[in-house]
Structures are given as C-alpha cells and as structure tokens.
N, C-alpha and C positions, 0 to 999 in steps of 0.2 A: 726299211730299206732292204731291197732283194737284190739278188744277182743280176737277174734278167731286168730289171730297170736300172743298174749301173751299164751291163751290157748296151741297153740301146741305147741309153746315152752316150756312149764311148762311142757307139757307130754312127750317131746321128750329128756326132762333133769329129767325125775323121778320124777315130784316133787308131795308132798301128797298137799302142800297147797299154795294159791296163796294170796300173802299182795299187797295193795297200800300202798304207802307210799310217803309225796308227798315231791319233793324235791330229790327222790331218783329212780333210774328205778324200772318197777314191779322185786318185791321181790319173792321167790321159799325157800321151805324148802325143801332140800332134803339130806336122810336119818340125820334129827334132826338138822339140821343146815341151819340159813335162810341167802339166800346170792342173790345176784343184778340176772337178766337177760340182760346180759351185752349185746347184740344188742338193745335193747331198749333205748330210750334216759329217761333223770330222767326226774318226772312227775311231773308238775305244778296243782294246785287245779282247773283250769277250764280244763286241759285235763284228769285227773283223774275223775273227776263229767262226763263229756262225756262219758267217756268209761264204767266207771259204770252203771250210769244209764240207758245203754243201755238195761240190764239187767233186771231190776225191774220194778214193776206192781207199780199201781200210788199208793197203801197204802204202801207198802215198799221204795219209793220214798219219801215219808211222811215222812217215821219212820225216813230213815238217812239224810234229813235233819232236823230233830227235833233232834234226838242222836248223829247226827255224826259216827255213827257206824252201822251198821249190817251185819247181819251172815244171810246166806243162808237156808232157815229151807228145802230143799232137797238136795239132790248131785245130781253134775253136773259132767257126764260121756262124757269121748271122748274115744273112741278105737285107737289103735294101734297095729303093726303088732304082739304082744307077748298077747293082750287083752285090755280091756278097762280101762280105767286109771278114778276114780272119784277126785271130789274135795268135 
C-alpha cells in the first residue's frame, strides 16, 4: 500500500478528505460522511507512520511525532478527468 494509490482512490471516490486511522483502512469523507476504502487493508501504526511520513519534511516529522497529529498547512491536488481534486 502507497500513498499515491490511496490518493487516487480518495479522488476516484469523491472524497474532500483523507484520515489514518489505525486499526482501520484509510478513511474518505465523502459528501459529509467518513467511511473505510475498502480495497485497502486496515492500517497498523508502523504501516501508517510509513506511509505518512513519506510525505513530510523532517520539522513536520517532528511536530507529529511530538503531537501525534498534523494538518497539512497547503493542499494537495491530483487532477482527474472532470479537474483536479485538492485535499
């Protein structure tokens, strides 16, 4: 499991926002309702830290292992065939 194939599934399912959650497959809100991406299998906390952190710069790699948590301070756009989808 990679980013960019949870990515295009989140875009190919609508979705505005993407959750880890561990214990559970990547999560998808879509239209107001957050529900499983069910080809995914449910995520354990060293495969979730993997896939995460593949993402962040070593001071926001800091932060969520200091917080446990962080929010993306820009959006991340992928296009598709109707336009480009952010998160």
């Amino acid at each position: 499991m990679e980013m960019i194939d949870i990515l295009k599934a989140s875009v190919q399912e609508g979705a505005s926002d993407l959750h880890f959650v561990i214990g559970q497959p990547p999560m998808i809100r879509v239209d107001g309702e957050l529900r499983p991406i069910k080809e995914f299998p449910s995520l354990t906390a060293q495969e979730s830290r993997r896939i995460i952190y593949t993402l962040l710069s070593i001071s926001s790699g800091r932060v969520l292992s200091r917080t446990g948590n962080w929010t993306s301070p820009f959006p991340w756009t992928m296009s598709r065939g109707s336009g480009p989808t952010s998160f």
